[in-house]
N, C-alpha and C positions, 0 to 999 in steps of 0.2 A: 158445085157449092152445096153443103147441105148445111140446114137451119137444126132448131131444136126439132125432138125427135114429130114425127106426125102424129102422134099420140097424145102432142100435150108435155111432154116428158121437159124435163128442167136442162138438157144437155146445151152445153154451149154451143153459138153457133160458131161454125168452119168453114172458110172458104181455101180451097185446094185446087192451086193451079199446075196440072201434072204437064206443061209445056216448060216453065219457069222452077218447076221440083219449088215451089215456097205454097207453103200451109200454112193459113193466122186464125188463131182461134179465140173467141172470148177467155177470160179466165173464169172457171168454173166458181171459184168463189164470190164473181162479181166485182171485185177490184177493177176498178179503170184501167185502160189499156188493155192490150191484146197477149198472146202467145205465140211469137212466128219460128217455123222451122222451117230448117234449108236439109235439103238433101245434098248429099255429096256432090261438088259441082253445080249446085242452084245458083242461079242469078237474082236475087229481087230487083226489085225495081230500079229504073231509070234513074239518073240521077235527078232529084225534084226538088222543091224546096216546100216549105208549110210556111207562110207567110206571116203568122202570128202565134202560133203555137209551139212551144220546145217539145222535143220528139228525147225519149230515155231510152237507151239500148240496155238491159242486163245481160249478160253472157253466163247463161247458165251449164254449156257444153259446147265443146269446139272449138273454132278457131276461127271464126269468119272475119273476111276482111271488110274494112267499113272506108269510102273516099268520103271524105267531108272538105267542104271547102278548097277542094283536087289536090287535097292531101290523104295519102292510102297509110293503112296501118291496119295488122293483123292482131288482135286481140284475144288472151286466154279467157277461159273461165273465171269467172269473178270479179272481172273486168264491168265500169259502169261507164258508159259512152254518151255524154249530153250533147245535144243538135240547137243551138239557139233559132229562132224563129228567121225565117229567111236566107237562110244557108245550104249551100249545096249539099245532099249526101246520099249514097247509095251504100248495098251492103252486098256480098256475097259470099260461097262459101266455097274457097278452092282446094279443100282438102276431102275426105274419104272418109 
């Protein structure tokens, strides 16, 4: 895991699981939410639920697959993925 820089430095923080290949990073401009990459064949997370809160997916590159509600579906670029509060979903990325 690294934070902003030791220096004081404004960088986002990172946390980087090289077991799982998934990176989530703040977004540099401060915007809520994060920024997660899959590396080719990463698995994120477990399938889990967020009990009150809806979860947004944008698909800004690739193709990762997303199970919601143990229903799967690969999704392109551009693609906007809503998770209501309480619902199964997991994500991963089976392509290269």
């Amino acid at each position: 895991m690294s934070d902003a820089d030791a220096d004081g430095g404004d960088a986002p923080r990172a946390i980087h699981n090289p077991v799982t290949g998934v990176t989530i990073r703040e977004f540099a401009d401060g915007r809520e939410g994060a920024e997660v990459v899959l590396r080719p064949g990463a698995e994120g997370p477990a399938a889990h639920i967020h009990p009150r809160i809806e979860e947004r997916f944008e698909v800004l590159a690739g193709r990762p697959t997303f199970t919601v509600d143990g229903r799967e579906r690969t999704v392109e670029p551009g693609a906007d993925l809503w998770v209501s509060p309480g619902t199964a979903h997991a994500f991963r990325n089976g392509t290269d």
